[in-house]
Legacy VTK file of the C-alpha trace (Angstrom):
# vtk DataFile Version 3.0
C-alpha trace
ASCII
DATASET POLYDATA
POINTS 276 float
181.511 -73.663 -3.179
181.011 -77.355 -4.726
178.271 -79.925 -4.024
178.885 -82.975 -2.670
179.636 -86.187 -4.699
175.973 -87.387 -3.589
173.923 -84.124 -3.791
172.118 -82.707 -6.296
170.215 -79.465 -7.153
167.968 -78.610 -9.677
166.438 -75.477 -10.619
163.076 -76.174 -12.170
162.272 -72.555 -13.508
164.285 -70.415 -15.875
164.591 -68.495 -18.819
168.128 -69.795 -20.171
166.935 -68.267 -23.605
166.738 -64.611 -22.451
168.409 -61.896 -23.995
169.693 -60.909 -20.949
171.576 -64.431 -20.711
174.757 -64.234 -23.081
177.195 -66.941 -22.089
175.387 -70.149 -21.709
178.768 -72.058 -21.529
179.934 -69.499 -18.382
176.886 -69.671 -17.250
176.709 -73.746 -16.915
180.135 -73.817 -15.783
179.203 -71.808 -12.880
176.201 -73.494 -11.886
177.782 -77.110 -11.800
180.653 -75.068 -9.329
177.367 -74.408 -7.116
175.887 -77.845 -7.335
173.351 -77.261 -9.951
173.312 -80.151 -12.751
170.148 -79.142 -14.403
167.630 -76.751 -15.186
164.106 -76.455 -16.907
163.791 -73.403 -18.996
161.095 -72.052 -20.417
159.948 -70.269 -23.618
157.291 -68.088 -22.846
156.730 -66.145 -26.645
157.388 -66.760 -30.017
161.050 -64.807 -29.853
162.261 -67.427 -27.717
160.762 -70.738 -28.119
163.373 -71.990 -31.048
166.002 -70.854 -28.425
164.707 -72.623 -25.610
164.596 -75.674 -27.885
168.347 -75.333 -29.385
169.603 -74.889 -25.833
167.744 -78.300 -24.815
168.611 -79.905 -28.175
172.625 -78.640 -27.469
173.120 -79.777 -23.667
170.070 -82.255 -23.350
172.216 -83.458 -19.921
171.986 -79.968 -18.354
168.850 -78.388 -20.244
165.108 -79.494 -20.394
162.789 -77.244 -21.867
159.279 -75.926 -21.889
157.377 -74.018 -24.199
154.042 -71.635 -23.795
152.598 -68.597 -23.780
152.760 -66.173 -20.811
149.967 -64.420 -20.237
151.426 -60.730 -20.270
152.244 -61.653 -24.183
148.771 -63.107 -24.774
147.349 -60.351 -26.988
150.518 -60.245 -28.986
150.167 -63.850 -30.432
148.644 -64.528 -33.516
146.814 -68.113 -34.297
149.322 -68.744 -36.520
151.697 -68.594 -33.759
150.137 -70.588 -31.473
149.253 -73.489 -34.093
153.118 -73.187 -34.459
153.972 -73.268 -30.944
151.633 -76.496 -30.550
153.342 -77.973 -33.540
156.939 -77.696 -31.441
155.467 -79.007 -28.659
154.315 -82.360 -30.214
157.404 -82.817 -32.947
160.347 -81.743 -29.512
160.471 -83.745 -26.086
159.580 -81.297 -23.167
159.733 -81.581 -19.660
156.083 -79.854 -19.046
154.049 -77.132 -20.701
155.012 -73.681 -19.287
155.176 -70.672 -18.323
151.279 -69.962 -19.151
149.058 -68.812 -16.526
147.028 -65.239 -15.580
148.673 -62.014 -14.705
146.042 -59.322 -13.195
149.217 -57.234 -11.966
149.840 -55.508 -14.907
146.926 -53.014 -16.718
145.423 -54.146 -19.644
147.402 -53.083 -22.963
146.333 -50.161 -25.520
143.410 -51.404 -27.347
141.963 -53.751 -25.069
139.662 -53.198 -21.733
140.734 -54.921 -18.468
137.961 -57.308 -19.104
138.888 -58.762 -22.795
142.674 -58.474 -21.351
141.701 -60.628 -18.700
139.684 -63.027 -20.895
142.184 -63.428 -23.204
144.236 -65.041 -20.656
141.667 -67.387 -19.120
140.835 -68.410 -23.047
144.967 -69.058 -23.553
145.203 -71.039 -19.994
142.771 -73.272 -21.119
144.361 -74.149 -24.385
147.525 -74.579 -22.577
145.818 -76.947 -19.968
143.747 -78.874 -23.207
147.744 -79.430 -24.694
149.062 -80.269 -21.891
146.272 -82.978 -21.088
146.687 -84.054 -25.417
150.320 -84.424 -24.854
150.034 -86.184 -21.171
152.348 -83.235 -20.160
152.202 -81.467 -15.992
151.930 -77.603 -16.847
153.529 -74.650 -14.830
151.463 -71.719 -13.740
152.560 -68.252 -13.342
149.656 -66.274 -11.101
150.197 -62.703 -9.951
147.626 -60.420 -8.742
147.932 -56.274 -8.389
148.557 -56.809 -4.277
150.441 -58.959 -2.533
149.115 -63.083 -2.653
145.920 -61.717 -4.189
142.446 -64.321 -4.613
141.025 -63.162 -7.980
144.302 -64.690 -10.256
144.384 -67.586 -8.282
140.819 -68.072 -7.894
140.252 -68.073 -11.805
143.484 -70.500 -12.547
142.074 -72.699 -9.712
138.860 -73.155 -11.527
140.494 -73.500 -14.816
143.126 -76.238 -13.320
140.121 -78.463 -11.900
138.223 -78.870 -15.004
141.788 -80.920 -16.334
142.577 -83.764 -13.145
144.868 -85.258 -15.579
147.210 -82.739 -16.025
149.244 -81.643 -12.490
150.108 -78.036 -12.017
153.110 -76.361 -10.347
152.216 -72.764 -9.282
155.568 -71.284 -9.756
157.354 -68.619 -7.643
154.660 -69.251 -4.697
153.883 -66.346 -2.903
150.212 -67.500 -1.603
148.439 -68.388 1.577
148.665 -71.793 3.331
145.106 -72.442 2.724
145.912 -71.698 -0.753
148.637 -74.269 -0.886
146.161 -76.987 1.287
143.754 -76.315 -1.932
146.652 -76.963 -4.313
147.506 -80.125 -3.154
144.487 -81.800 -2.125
142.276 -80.565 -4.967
144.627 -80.305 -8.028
147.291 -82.959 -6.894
149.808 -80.332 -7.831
153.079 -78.630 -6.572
154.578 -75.337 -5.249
157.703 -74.089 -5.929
159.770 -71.332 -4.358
162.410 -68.353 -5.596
164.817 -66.355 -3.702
161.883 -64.264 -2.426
162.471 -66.671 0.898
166.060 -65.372 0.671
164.266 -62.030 1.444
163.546 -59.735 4.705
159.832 -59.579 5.538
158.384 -62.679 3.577
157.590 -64.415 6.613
154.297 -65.488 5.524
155.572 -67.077 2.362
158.351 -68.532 4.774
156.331 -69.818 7.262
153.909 -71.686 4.188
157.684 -73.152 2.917
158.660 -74.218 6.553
155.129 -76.082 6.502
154.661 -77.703 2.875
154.715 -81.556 2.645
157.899 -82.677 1.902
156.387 -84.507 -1.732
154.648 -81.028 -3.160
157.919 -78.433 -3.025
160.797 -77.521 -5.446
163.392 -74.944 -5.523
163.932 -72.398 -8.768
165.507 -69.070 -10.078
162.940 -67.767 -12.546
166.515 -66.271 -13.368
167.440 -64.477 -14.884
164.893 -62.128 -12.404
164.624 -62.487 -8.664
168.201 -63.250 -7.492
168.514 -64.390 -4.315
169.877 -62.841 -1.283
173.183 -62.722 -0.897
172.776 -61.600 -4.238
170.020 -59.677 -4.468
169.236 -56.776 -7.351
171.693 -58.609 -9.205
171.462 -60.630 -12.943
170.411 -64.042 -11.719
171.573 -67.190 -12.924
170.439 -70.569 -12.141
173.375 -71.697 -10.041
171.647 -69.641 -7.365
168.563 -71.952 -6.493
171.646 -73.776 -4.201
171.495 -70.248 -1.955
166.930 -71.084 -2.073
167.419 -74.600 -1.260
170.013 -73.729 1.933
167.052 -71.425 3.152
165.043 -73.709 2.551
166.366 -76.396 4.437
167.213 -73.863 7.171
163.356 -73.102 7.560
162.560 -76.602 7.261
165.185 -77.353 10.167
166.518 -79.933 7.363
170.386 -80.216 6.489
171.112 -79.434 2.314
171.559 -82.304 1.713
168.381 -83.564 2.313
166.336 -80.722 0.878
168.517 -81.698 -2.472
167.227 -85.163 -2.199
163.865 -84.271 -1.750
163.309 -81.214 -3.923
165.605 -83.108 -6.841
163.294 -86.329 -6.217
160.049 -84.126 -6.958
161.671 -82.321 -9.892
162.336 -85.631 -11.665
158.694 -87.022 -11.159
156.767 -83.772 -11.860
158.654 -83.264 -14.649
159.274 -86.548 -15.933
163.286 -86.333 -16.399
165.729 -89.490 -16.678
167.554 -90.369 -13.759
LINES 1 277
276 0 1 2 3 4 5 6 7 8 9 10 11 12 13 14 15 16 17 18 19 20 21 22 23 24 25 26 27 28 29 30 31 32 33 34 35 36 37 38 39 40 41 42 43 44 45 46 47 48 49 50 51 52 53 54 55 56 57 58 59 60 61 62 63 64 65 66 67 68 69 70 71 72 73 74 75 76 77 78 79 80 81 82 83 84 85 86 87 88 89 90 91 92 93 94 95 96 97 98 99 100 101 102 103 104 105 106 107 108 109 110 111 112 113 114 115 116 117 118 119 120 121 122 123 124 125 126 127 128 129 130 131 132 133 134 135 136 137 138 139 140 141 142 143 144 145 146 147 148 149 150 151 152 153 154 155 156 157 158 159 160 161 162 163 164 165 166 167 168 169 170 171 172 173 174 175 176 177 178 179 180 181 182 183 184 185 186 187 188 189 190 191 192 193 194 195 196 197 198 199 200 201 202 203 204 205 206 207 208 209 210 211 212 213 214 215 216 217 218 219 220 221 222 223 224 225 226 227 228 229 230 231 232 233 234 235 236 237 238 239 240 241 242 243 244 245 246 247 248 249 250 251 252 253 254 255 256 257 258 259 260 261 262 263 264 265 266 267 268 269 270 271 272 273 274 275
């Protein structure tokens, strides 16, 4: 399965510098047989941010990187390492400031109560959202709540997000409401982008909010190497996929491929700021 000469696909969350990941060259090779010329990956914690950065630094034509903190490895970050990871981010070009964000799925760890857990995320976010604004950078958001499209996560990122107009978010892997999305948009001037989870049975809400997006606030990703999408499901995901999220995509948008390429590839460049 190739691309055509005047398509193009790019997958605008992934984790290229995961363990799980081995064979970057076998790896690119079969993502450019899919269509895929490009990726953003993302460091997310102090074992992989020098990774993330190499892999950039190596294939700067197929690689953009950013770096963060996720919020699941908040509490595990000294302020040594995050006056390190701020140092990267002003001395190495990246594409935006990510993956940071709040995660109220998972229970607080040992040691802390859900309330300083949960604190310690909002306090991170906001440093992440003040860098991002220092290094006129967009930022993308990871939010996850214990059920389903949840309120609380978003609801606390959403009030973060407004108090920096400068810097525009992407809420990654979208799983939330419309009115969600509406609020997104028109309050935040940001983005939504989707994973194979629209390759799956029964998200026909999520599906539905895809079908309806404007066509100038959606992209396509991976967050590979988790969430592979159907036909592929349950297996090791690699970027290459996005191709089989953009052709449901384009199916739910009643759009050919080639015209969700053009517009989700068009969004990609100006949210994240690549060269054409």
């Amino acid at each position: 399965m190739t691309n055509g000469q005047n398509e193009e696909l790019i997958d605008t969350h992934c984790h290229l510098a995961s363990e799980r990941h081995v064979d970057i060259v076998s790896i690119r090779n079969e993502c450019e047989a899919l269509g895929v010329s490009h990726c953003i990956s993302l460091g997310t914690h102090p074992g992989d941010w020098d990774a993330t950065l190499a892999l950039a630094h190596r294939m700067p034509d197929f690689v953009s990187a950013c770096l963060a903190v996720h919020p699941s490895d908040c509490t595990g970050v000294s302020e040594e390492q995050w006056e390190c990871m701020k140092h990267l981010c002003r001395k190495h070009p990246l594409a935006a400031i990510g993956e940071t964000g709040l995660d109220y799925y998972w229970d607080a760890p040992t040691g802390w109560t859900e309330e300083a857990y949960r604190a310690r995320q909002r306090d991170f976010l906001e440093r992440h959202f003040e860098l991002a604004r220092t290094l006129g950078l967009n930022i993308s958001l990871h939010t996850r709540d214990k059920v389903g499209a949840g309120s609380s996560c978003f609801e606390d990122a959403f009030a973060i997000a407004r108090q920096f107009p400068t810097v525009r978010p992407v809420f990654h892997c979208f799983i939330g409401s419309r009115q969600q999305a509406e609020r997104i948009f028109g309050e935040l001037n940001g983005m939504v982008s989707f994973t194979g989870l629209i390759t799956f049975k029964k998200t026909e809400a999520v599906q539905a909010v895809a079908a309806w997006c404007p066509e100038d606030r959606i992209m396509v990703e991976t967050d590979s190497p988790y969430l592979s999408p159907e036909p592929h499901r349950g297996e090791l995901n690699i970027p290459g996929r996005v191709r089989f999220v953009a052709e449901k995509l384009a199916t739910l948008r009643e759009l050919s491929f080639e015209e969700i390429c053009r517009i989700t590839s068009r969004n990609t460049r100006l949210f994240f700021r690549l060269p054409n």
